[in-house]
SEFIZA-3560 file (N, C-alpha, C; in Angstrom, 3 decimals):
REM SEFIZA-3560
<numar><xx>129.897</xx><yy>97.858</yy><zz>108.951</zz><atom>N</atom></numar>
<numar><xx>129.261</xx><yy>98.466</yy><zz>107.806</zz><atom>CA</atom></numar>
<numar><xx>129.080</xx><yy>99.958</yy><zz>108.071</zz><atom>C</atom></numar>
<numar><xx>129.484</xx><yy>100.856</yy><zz>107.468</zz><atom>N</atom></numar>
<numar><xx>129.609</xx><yy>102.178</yy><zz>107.090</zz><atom>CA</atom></numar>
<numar><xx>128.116</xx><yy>102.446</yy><zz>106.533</zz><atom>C</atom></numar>
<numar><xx>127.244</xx><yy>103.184</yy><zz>107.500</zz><atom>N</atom></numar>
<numar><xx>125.885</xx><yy>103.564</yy><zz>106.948</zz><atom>CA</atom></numar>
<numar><xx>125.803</xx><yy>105.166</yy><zz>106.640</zz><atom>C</atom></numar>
<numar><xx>125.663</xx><yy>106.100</yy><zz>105.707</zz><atom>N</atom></numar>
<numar><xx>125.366</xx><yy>107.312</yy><zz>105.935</zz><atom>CA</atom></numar>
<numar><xx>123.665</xx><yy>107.509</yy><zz>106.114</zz><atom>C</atom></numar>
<numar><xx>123.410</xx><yy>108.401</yy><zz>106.541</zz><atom>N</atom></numar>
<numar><xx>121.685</xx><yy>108.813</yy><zz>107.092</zz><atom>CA</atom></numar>
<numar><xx>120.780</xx><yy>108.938</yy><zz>105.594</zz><atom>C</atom></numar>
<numar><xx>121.262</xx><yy>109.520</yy><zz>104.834</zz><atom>N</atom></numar>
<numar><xx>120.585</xx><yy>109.267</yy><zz>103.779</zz><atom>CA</atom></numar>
<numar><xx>120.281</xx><yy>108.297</yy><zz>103.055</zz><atom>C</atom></numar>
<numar><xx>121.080</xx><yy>106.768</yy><zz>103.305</zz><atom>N</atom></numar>
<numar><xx>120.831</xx><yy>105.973</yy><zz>102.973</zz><atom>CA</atom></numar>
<numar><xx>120.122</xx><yy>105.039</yy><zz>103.665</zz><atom>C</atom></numar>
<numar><xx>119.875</xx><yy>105.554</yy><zz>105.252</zz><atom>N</atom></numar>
<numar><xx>118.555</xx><yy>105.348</yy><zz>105.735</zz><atom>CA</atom></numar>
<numar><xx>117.004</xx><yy>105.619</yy><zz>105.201</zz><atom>C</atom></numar>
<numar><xx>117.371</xx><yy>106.497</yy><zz>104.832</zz><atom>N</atom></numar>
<numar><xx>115.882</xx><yy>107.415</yy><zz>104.095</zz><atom>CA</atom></numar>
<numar><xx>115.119</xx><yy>106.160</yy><zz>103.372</zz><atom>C</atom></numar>
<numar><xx>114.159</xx><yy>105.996</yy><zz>103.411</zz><atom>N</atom></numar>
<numar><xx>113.102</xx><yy>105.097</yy><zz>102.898</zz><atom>CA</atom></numar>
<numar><xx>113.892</xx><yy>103.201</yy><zz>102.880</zz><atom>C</atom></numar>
<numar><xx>114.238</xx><yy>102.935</yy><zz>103.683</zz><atom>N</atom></numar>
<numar><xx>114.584</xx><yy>101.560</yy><zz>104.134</zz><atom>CA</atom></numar>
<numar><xx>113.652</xx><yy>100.955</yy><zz>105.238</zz><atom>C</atom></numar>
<numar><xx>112.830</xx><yy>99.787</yy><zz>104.257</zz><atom>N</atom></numar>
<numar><xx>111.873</xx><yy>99.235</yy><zz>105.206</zz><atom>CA</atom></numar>
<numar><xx>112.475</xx><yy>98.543</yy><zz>106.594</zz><atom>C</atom></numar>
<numar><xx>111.164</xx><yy>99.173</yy><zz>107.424</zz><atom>N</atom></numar>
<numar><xx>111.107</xx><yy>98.410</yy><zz>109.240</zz><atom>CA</atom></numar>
<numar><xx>110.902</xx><yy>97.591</yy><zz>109.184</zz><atom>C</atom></numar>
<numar><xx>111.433</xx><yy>96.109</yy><zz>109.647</zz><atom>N</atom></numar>
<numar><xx>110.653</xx><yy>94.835</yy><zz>110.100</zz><atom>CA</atom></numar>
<numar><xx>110.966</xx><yy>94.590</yy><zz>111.513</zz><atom>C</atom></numar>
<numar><xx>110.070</xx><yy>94.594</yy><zz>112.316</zz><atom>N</atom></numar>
<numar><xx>110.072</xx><yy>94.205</yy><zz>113.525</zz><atom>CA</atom></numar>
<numar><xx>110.014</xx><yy>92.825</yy><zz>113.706</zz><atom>C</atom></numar>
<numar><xx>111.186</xx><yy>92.481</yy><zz>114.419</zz><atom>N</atom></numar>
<numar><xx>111.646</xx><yy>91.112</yy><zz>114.240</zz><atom>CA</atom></numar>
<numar><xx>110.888</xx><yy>89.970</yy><zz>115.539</zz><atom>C</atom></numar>
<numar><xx>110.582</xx><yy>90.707</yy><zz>116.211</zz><atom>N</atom></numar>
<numar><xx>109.568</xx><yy>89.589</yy><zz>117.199</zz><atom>CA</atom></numar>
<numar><xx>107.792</xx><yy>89.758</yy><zz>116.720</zz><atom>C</atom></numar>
<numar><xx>107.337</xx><yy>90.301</yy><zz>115.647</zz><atom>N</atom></numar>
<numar><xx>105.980</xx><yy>89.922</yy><zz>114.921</zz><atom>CA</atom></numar>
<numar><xx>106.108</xx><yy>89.639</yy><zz>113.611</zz><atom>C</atom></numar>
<numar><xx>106.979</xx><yy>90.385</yy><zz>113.372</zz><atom>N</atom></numar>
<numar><xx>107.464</xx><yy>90.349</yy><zz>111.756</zz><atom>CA</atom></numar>
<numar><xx>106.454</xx><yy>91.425</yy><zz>110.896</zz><atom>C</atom></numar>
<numar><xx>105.762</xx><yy>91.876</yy><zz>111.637</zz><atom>N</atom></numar>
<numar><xx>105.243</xx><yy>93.070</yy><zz>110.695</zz><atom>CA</atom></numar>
<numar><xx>105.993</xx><yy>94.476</yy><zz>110.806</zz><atom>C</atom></numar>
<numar><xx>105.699</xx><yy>94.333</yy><zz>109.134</zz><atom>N</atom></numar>
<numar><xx>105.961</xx><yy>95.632</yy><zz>108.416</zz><atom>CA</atom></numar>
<numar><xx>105.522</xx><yy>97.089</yy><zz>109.349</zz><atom>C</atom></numar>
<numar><xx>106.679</xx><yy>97.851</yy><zz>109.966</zz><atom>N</atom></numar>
<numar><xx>106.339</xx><yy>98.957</yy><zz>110.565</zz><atom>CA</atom></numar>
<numar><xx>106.244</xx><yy>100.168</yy><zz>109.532</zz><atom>C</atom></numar>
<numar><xx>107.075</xx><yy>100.123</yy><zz>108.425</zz><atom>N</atom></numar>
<numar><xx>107.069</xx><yy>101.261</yy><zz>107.226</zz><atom>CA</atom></numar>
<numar><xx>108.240</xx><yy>101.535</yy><zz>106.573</zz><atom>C</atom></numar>
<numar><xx>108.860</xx><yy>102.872</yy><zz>106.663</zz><atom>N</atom></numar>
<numar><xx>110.007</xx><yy>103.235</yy><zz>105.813</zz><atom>CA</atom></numar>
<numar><xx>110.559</xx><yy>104.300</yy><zz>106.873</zz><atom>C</atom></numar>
<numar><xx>111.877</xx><yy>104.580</yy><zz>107.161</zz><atom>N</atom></numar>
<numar><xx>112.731</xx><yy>105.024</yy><zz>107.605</zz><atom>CA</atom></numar>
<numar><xx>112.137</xx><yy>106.723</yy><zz>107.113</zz><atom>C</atom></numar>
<numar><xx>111.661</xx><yy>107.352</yy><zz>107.708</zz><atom>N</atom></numar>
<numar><xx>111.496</xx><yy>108.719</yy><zz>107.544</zz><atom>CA</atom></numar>
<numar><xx>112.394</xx><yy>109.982</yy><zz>107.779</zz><atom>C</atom></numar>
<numar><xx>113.110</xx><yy>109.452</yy><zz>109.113</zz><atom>N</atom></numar>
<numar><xx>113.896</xx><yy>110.592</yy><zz>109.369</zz><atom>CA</atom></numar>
<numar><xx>114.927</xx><yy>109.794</yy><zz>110.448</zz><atom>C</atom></numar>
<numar><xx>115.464</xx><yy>111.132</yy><zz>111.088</zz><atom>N</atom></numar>
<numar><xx>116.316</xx><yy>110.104</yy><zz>112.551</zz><atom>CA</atom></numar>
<numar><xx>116.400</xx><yy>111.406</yy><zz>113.403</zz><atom>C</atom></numar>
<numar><xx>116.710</xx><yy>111.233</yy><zz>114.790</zz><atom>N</atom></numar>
<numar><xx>116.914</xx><yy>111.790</yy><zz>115.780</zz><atom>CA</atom></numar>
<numar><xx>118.477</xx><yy>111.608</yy><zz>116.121</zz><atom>C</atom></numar>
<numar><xx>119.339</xx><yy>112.803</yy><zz>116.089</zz><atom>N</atom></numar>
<numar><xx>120.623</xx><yy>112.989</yy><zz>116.299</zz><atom>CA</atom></numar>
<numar><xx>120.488</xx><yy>113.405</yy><zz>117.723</zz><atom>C</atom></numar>
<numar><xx>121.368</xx><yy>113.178</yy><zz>118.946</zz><atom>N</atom></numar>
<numar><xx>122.552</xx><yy>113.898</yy><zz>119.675</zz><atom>CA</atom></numar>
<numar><xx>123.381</xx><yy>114.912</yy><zz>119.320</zz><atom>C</atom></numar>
<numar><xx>123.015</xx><yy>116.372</yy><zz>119.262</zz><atom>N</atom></numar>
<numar><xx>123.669</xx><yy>116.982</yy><zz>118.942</zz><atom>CA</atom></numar>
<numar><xx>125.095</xx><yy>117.156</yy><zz>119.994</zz><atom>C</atom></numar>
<numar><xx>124.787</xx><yy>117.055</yy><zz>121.259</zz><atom>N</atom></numar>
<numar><xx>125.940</xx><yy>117.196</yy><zz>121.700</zz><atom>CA</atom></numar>
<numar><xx>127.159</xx><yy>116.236</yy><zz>121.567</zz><atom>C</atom></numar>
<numar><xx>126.489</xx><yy>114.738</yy><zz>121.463</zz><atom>N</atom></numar>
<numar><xx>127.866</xx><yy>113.905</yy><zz>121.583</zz><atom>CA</atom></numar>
<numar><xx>127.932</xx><yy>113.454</yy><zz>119.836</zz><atom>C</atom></numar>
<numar><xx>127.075</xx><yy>113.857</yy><zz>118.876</zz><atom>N</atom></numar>
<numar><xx>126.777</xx><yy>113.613</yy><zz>117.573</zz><atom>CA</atom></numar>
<numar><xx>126.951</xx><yy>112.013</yy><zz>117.585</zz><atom>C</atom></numar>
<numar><xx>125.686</xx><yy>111.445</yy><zz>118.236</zz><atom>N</atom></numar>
<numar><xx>125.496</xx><yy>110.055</yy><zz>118.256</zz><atom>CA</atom></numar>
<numar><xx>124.241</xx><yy>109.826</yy><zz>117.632</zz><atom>C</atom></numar>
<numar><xx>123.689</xx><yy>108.709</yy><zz>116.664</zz><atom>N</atom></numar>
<numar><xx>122.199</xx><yy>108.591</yy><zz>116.069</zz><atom>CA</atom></numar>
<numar><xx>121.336</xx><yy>107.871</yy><zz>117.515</zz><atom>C</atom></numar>
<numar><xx>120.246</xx><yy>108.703</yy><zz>117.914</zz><atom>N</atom></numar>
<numar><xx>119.468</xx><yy>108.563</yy><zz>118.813</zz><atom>CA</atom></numar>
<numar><xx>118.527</xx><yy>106.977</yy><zz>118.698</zz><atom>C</atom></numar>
<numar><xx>117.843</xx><yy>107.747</yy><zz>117.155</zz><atom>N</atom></numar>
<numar><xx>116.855</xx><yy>106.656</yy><zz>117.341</zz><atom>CA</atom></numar>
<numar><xx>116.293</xx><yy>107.196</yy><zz>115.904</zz><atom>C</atom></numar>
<numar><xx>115.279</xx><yy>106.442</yy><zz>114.876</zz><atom>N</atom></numar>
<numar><xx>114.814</xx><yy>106.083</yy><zz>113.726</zz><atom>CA</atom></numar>
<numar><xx>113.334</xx><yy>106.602</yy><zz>113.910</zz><atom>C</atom></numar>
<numar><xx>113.037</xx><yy>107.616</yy><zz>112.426</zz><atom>N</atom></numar>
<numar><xx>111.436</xx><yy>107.905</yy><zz>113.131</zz><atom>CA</atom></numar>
<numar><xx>110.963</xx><yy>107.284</yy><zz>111.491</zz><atom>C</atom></numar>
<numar><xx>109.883</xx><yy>106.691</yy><zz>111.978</zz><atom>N</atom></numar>
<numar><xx>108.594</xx><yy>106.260</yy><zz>111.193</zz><atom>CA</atom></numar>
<numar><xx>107.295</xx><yy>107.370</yy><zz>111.389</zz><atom>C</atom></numar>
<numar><xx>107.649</xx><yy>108.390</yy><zz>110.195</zz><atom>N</atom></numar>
<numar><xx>106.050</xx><yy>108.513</yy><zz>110.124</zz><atom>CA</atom></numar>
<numar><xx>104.976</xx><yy>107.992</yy><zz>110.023</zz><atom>C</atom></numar>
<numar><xx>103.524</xx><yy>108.700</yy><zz>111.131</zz><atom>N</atom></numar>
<numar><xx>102.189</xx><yy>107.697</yy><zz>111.164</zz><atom>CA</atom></numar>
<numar><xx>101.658</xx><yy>108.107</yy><zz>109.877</zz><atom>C</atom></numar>
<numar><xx>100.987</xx><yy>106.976</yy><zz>109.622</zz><atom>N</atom></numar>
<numar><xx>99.888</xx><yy>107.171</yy><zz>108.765</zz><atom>CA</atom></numar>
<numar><xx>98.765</xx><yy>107.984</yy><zz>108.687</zz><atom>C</atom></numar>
<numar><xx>98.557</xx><yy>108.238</yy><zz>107.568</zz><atom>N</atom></numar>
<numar><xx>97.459</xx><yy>109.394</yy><zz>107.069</zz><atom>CA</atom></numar>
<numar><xx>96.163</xx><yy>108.884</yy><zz>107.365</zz><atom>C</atom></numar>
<numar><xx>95.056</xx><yy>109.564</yy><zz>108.289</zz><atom>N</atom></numar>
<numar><xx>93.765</xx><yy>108.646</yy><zz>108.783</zz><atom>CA</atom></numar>
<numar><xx>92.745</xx><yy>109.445</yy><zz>107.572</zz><atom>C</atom></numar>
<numar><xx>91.652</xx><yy>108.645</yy><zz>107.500</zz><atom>N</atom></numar>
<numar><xx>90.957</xx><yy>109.169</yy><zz>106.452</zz><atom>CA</atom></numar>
<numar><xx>91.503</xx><yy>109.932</yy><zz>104.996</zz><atom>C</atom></numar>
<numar><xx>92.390</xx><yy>109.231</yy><zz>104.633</zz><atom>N</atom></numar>
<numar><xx>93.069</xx><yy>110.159</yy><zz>103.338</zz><atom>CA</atom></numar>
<numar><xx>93.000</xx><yy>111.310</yy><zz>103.961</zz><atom>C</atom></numar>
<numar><xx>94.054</xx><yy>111.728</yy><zz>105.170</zz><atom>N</atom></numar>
<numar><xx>94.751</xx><yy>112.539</yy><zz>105.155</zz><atom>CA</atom></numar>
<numar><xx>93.878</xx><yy>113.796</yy><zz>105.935</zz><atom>C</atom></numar>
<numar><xx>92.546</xx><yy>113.958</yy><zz>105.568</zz><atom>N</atom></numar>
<numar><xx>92.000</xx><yy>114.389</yy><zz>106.567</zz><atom>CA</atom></numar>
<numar><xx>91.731</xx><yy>114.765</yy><zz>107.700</zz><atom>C</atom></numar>
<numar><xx>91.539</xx><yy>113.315</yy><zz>108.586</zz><atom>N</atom></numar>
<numar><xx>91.765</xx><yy>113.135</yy><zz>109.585</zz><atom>CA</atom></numar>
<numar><xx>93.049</xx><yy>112.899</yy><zz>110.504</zz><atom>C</atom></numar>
<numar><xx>94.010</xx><yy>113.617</yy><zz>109.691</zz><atom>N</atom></numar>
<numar><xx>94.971</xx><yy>114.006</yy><zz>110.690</zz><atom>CA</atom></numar>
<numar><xx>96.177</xx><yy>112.464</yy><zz>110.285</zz><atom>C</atom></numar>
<numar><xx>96.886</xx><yy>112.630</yy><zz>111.253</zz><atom>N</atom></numar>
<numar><xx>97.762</xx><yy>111.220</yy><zz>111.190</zz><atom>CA</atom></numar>
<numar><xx>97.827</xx><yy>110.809</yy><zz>112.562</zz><atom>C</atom></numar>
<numar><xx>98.648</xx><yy>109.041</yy><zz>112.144</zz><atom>N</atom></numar>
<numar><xx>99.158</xx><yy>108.217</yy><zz>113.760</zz><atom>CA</atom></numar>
<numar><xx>100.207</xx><yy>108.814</yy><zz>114.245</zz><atom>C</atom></numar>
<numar><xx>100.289</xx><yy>108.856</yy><zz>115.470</zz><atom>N</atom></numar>
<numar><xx>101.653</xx><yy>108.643</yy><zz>115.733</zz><atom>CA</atom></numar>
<numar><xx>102.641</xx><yy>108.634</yy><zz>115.539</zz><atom>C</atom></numar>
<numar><xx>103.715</xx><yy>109.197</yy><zz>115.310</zz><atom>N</atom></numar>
<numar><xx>104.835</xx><yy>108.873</yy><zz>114.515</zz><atom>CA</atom></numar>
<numar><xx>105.381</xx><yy>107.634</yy><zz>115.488</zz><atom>C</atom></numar>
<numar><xx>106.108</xx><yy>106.653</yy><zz>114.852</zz><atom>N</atom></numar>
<numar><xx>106.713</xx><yy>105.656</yy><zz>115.545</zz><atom>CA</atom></numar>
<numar><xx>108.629</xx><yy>105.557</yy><zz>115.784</zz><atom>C</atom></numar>
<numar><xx>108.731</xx><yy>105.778</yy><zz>117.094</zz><atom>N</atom></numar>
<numar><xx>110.084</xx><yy>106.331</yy><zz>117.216</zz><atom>CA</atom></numar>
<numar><xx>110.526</xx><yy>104.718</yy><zz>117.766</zz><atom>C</atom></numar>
<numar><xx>111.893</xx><yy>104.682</yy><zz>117.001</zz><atom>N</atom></numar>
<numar><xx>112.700</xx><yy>103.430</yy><zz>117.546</zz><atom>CA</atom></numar>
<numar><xx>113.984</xx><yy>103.936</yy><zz>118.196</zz><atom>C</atom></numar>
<numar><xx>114.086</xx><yy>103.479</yy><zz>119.233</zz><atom>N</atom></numar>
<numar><xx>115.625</xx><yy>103.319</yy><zz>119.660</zz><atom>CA</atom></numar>
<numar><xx>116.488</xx><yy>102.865</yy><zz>119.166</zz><atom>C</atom></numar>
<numar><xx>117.967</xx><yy>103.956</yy><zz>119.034</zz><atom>N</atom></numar>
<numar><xx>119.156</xx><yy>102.741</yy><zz>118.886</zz><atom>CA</atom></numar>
<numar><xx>118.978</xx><yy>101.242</yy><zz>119.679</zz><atom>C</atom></numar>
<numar><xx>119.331</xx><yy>101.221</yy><zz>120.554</zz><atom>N</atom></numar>
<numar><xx>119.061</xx><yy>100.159</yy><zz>121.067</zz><atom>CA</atom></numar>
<numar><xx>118.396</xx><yy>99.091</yy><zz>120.864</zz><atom>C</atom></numar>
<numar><xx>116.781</xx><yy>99.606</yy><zz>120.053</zz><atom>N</atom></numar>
<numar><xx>116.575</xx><yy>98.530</yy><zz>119.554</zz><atom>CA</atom></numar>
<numar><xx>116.660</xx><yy>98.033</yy><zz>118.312</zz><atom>C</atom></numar>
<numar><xx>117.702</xx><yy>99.099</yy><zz>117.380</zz><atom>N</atom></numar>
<numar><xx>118.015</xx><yy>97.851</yy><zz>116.201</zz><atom>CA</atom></numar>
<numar><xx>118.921</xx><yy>97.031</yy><zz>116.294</zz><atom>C</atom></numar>
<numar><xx>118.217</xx><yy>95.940</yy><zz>115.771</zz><atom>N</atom></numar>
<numar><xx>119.414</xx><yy>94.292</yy><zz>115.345</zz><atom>CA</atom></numar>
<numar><xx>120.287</xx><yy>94.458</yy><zz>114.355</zz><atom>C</atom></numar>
<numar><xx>119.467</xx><yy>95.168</yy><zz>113.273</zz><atom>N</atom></numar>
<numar><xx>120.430</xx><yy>94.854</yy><zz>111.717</zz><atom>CA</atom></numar>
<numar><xx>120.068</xx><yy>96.195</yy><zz>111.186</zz><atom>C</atom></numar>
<numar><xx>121.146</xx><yy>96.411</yy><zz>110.249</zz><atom>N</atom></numar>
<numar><xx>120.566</xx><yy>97.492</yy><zz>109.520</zz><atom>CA</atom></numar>
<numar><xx>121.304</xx><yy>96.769</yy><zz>108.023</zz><atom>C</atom></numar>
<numar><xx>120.395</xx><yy>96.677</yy><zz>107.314</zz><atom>N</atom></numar>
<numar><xx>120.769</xx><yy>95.405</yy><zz>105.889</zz><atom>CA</atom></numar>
<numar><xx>120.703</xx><yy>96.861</yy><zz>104.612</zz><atom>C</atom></numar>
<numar><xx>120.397</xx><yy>96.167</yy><zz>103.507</zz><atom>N</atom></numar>
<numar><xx>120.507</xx><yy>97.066</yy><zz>102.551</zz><atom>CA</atom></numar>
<numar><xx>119.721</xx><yy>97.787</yy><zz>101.910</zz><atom>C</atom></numar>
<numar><xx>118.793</xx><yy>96.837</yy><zz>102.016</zz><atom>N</atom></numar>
<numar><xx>117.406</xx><yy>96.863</yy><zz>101.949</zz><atom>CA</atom></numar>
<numar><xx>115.968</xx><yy>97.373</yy><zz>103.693</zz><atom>C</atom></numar>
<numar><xx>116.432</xx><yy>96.466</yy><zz>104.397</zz><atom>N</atom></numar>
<numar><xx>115.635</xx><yy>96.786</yy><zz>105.506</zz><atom>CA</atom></numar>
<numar><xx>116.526</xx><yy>97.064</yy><zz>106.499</zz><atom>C</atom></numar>
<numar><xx>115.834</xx><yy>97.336</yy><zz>107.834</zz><atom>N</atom></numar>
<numar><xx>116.033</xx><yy>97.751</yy><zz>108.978</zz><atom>CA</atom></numar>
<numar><xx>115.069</xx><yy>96.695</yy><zz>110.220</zz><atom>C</atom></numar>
<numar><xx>115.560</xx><yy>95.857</yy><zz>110.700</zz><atom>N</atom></numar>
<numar><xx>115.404</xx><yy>94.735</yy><zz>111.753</zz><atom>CA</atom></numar>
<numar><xx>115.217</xx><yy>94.955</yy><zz>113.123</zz><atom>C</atom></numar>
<numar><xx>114.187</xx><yy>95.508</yy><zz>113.781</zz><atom>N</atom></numar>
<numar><xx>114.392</xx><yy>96.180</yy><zz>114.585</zz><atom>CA</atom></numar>
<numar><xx>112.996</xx><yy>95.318</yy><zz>116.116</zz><atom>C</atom></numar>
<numar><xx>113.730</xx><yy>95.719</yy><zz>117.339</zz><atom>N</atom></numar>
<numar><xx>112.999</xx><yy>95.063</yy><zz>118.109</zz><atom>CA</atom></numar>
<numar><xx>111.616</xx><yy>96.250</yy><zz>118.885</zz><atom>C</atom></numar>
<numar><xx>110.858</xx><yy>95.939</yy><zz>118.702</zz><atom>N</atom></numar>
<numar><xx>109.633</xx><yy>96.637</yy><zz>118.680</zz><atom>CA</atom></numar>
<numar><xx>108.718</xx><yy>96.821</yy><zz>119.381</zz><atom>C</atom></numar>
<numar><xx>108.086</xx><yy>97.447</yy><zz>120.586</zz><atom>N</atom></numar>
<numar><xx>106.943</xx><yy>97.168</yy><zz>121.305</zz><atom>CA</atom></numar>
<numar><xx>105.911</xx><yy>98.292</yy><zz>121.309</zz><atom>C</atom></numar>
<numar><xx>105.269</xx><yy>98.147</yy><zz>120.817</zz><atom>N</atom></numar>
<numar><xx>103.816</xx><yy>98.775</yy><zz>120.645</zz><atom>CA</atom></numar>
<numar><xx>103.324</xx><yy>99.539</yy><zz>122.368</zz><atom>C</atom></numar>
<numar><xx>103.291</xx><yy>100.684</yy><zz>121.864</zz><atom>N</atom></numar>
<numar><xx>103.282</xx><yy>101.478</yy><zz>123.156</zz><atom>CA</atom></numar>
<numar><xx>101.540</xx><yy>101.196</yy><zz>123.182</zz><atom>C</atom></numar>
<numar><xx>100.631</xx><yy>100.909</yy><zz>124.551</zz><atom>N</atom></numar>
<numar><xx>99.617</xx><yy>100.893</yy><zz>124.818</zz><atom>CA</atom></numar>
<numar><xx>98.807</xx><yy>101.997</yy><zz>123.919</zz><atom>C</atom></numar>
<numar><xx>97.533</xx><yy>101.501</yy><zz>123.709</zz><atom>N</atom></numar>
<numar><xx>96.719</xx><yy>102.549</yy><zz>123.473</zz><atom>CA</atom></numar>
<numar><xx>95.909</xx><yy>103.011</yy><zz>124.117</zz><atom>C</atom></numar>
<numar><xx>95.775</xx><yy>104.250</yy><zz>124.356</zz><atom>N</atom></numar>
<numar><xx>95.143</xx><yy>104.940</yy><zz>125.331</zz><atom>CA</atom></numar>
<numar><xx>93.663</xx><yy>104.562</yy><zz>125.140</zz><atom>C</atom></numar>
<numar><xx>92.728</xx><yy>104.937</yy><zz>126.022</zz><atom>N</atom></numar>
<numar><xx>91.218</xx><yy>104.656</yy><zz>126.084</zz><atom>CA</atom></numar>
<numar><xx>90.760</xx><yy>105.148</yy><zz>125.375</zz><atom>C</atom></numar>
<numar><xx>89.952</xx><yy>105.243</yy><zz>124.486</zz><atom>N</atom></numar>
<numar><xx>88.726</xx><yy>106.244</yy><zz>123.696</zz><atom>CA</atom></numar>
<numar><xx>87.885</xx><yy>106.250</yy><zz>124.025</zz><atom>C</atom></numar>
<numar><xx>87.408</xx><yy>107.805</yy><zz>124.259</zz><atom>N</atom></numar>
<numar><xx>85.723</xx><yy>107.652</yy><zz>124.728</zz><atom>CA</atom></numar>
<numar><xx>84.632</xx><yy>108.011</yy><zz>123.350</zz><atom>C</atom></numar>
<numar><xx>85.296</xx><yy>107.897</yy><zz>122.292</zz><atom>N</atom></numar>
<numar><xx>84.354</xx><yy>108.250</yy><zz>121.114</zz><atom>CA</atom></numar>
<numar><xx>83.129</xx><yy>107.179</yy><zz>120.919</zz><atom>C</atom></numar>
<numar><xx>82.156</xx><yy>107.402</yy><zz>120.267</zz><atom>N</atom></numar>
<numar><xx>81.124</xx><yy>106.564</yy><zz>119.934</zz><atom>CA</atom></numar>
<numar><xx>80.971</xx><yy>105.386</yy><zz>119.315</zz><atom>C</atom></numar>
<numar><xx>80.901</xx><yy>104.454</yy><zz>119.273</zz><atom>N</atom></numar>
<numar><xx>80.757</xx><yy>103.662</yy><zz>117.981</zz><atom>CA</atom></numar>
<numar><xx>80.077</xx><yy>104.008</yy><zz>117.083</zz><atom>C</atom></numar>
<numar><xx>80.682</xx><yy>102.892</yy><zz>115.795</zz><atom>N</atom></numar>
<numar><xx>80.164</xx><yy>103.437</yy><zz>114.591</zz><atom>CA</atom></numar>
<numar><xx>80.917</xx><yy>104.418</yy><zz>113.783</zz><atom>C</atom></numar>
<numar><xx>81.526</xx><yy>105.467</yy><zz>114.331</zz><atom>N</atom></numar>
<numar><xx>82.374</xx><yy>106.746</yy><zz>113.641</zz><atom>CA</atom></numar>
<numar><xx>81.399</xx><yy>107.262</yy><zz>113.294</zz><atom>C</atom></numar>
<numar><xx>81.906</xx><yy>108.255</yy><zz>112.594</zz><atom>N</atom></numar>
<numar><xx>81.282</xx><yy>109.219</yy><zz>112.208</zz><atom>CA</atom></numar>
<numar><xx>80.030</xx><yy>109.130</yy><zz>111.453</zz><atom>C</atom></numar>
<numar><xx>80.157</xx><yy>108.362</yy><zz>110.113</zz><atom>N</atom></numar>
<numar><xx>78.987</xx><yy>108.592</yy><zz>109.348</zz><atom>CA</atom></numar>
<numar><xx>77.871</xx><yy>108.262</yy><zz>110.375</zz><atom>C</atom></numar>
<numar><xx>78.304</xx><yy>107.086</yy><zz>111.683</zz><atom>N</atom></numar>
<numar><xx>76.454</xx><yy>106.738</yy><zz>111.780</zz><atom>CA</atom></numar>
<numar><xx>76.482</xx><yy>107.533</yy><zz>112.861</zz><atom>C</atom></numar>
<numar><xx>77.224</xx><yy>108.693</yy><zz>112.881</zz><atom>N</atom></numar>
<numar><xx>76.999</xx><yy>109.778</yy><zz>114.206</zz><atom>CA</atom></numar>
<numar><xx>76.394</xx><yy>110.663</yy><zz>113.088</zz><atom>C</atom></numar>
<numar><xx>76.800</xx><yy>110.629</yy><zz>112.061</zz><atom>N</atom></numar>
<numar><xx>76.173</xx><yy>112.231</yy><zz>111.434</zz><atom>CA</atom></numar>
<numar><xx>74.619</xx><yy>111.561</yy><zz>110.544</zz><atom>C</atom></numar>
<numar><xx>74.573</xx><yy>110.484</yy><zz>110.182</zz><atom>N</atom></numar>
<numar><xx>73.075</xx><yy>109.919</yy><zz>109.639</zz><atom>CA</atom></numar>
<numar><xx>72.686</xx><yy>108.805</yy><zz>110.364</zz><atom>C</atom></numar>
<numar><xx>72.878</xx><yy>108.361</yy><zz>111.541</zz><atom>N</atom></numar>
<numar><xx>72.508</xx><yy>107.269</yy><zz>111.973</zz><atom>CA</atom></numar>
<numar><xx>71.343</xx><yy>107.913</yy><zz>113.030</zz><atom>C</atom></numar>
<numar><xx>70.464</xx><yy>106.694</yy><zz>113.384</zz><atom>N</atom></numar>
<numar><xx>69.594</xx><yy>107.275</yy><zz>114.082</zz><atom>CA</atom></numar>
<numar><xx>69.794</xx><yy>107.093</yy><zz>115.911</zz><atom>C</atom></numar>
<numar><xx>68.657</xx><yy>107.999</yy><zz>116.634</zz><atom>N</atom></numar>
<numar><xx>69.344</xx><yy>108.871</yy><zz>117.731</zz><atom>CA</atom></numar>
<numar><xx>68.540</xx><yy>108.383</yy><zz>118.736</zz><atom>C</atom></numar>
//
């Protein structure tokens, strides 16, 4: 199957060993030197409407796609650790009105 990159553009992720929905095909990472497709980026999500910044972007390897269909993109997936947080519980609001 003959794919061009633009017809990557917004083709849903399914990660095929949870089966959840990772998102939509945002962009890709080329090899410029050997002009080979690297790997598939998923932009993170917008935290607090957008506010608070975004996730992660989520980068896939060639390697790990299975399928690339017409509709989706089948891809094998592992959730990179999350680092420790030392923030407070609660978030914010009961840091900014909660009591002390």
């Amino acid at each position: 199957m003959v794919c061009r990159i633009t017809e990557l553009h917004n083709k849903e992720v399914i990660d095929l060993d949870t089966g959840n929905r990772l998102g939509c095909v945002d962009d890709v990472e080329v090899d410029s030197c050997s002009a080979c497709l690297c790997a598939i980026v998923i932009h993170g999500r917008p935290r607090f409407l957008g506010l608070g910044g975004h996730e992660p972007d989520i980068v896939i390897r060639w390697e790990d796609i299975a399928v690339i269909g017409d509709e989706t993109v089948l891809v094998h997936f592992r959730c990179p650790p999350t680092p420790v947080s030392c923030k407070r519980k609660g978030g914010i609001l009961k840091e900014l009105f909660g009591r002390r």
